[in-house]
C-alpha positions in Angstrom: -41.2 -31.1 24.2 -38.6 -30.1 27.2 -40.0 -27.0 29.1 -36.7 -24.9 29.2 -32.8 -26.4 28.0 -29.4 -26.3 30.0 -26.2 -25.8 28.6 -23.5 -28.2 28.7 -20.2 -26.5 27.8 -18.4 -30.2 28.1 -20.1 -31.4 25.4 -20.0 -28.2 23.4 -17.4 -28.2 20.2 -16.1 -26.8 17.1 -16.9 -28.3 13.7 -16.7 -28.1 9.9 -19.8 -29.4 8.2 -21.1 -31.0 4.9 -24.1 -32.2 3.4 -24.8 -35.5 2.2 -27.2 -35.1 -0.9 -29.6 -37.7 -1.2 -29.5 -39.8 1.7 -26.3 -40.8 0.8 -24.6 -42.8 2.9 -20.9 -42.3 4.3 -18.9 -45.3 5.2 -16.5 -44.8 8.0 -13.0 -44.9 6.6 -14.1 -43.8 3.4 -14.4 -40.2 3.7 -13.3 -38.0 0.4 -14.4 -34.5 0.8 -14.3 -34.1 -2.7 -16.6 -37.1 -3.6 -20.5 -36.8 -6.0 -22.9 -36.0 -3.5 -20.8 -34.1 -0.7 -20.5 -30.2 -0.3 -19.3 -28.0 2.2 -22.5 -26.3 4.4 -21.0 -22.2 4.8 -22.4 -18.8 5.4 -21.2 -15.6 4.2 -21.2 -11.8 5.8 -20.9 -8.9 3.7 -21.8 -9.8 -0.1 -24.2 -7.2 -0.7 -25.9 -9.4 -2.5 -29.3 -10.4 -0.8 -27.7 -14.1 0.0 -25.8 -12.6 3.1 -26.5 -14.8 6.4 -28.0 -17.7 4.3 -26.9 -21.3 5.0 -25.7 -23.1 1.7 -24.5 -26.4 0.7 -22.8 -26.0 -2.2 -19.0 -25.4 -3.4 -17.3 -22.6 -1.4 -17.8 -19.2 -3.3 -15.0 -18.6 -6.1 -12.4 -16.1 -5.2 -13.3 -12.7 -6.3 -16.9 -12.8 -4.7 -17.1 -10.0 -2.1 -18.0 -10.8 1.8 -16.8 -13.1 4.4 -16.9 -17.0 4.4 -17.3 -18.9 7.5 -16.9 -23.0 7.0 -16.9 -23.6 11.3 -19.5 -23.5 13.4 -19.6 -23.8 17.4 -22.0 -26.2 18.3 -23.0 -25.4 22.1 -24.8 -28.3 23.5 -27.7 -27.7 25.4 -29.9 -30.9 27.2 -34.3 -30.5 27.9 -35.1 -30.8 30.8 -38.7 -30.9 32.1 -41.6 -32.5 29.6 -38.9 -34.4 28.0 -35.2 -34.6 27.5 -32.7 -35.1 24.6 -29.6 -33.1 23.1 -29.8 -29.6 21.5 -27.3 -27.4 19.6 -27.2 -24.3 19.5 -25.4 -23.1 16.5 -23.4 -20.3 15.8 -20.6 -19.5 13.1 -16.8 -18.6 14.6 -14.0 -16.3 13.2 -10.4 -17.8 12.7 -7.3 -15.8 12.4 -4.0 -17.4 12.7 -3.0 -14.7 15.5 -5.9 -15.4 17.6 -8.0 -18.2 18.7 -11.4 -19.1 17.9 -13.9 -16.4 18.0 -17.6 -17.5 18.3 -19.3 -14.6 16.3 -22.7 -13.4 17.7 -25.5 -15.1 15.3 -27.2 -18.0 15.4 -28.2 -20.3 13.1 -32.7 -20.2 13.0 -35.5 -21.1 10.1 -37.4 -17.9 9.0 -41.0 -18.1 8.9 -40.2 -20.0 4.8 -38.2 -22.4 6.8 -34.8 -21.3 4.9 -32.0 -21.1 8.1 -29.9 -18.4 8.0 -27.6 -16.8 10.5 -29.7 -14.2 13.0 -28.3 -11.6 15.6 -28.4 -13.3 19.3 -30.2 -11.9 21.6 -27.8 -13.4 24.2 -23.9 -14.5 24.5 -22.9 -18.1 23.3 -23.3 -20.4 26.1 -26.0 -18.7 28.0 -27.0 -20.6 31.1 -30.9 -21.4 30.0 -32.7 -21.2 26.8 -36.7 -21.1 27.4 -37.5 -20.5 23.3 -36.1 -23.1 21.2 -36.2 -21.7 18.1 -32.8 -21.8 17.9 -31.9 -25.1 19.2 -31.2 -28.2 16.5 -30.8 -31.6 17.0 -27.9 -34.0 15.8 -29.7 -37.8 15.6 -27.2 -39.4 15.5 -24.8 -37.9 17.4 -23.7 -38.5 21.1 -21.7 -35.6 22.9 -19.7 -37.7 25.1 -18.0 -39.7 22.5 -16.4 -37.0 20.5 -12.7 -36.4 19.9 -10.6 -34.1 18.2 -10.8 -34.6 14.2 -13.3 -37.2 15.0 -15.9 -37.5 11.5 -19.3 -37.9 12.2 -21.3 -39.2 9.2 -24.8 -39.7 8.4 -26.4 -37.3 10.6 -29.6 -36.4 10.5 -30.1 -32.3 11.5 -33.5 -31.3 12.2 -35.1 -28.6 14.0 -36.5 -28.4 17.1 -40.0 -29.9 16.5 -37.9 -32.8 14.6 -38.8 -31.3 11.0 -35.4 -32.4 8.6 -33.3 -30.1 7.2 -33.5 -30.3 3.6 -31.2 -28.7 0.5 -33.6 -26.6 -1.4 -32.4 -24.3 -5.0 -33.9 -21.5 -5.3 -33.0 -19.4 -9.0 -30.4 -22.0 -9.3 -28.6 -20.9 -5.5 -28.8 -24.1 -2.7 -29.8 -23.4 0.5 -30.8 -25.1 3.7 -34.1 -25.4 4.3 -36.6 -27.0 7.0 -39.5 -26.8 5.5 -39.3 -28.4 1.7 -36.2 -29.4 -0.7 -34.2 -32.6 -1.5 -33.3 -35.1 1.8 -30.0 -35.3 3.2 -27.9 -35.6 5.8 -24.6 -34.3 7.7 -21.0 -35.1 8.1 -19.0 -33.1 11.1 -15.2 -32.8 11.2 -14.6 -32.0 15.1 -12.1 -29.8 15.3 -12.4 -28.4 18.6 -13.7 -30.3 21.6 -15.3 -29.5 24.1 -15.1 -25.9 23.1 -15.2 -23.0 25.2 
């Protein structure tokens, strides 16, 4: 495990995400949003509701529901150094308004101690310089930074945490949410939107 991680803003981006339920397997060229087996990954602020902050792969929320949804996420890259190397993200949700341009909001997306990830307050601003605790940090296998491009899809990624455990979809009372410690297998698909990104 690296002893302490760098930030990269050039390989840092903007993305929409979705799960792939099941291991399923996404063909390049063949993407359909809408397919079995594919749902939009989202968190929502302000529900009241006790689901607030919660990452879920599921349908986005009906109109009607109270709170705020957010379906793009900044992905700040960030490389270990020391006992070990590799690619980290760091990942955070960001505000869009049509008057204004992206806003990286101040969370970021952790496991609580039942492994079910959520969206936390930062201690620090995105993009900070070095990151000693990597709670935070997630990796993309799969993925690599330098070959992105704007509205580039990236299927069949595998996102786990930092100590490599796999994000998995888990219900709980009927509601799906991402989980790293139990649940069904999946993977990821990312629509780049913004790259690199700040």
């Amino acid at each position: 495990m690296p002893l302490f991680y760098r930030y990269d803003a050039s390989g840092s981006f903007l993305a929409r995400m979705w799960w792939q339920e099941d291991e399923l397997t996404v063909e390049s060229g063949h993407w359909d949003e809408k397919a079995p087996g594919i749902l939009p990954v989202w968190v929502r602020f302000d529900g009241h509701d006790g689901q607030d902050t919660y990452m879920r792969a599921e349908p986005l929320a009906v109109q009607g529901e109270k709170g705020v949804l957010f379906d793009l996420f900044w992905f700040g890259l960030y490389e270990g150094r020391g006992l070990g190397g590799g690619y980290y993200y760091q990942i955070r949700p960001v505000a869009r308004r049509v008057d204004a341009p992206p806003s990286i909001m101040n969370y970021a997306m952790d496991a609580d101690y039942a492994g079910y990830l959520a969206m936390y307050v930062s201690a620090s601003e995105a993009g900070k310089r070095t990151i000693i605790a990597a709670s935070d940090l997630w990796r993309l296998e799969g993925l690599t930074p330098t070959r992105l491009k704007i509205e580039n899809m990236r299927h069949n990624l595998k996102l786990t945490n930092f100590d490599d455990s796999p994000v998995r979809r888990y219900k709980q009372f009927g509601v799906p949410y991402l989980n790293s410690h139990g649940g069904q297998a999946g993977r990821v698909t990312l629509e780049v939107v913004k790259y690199p990104f700040p």
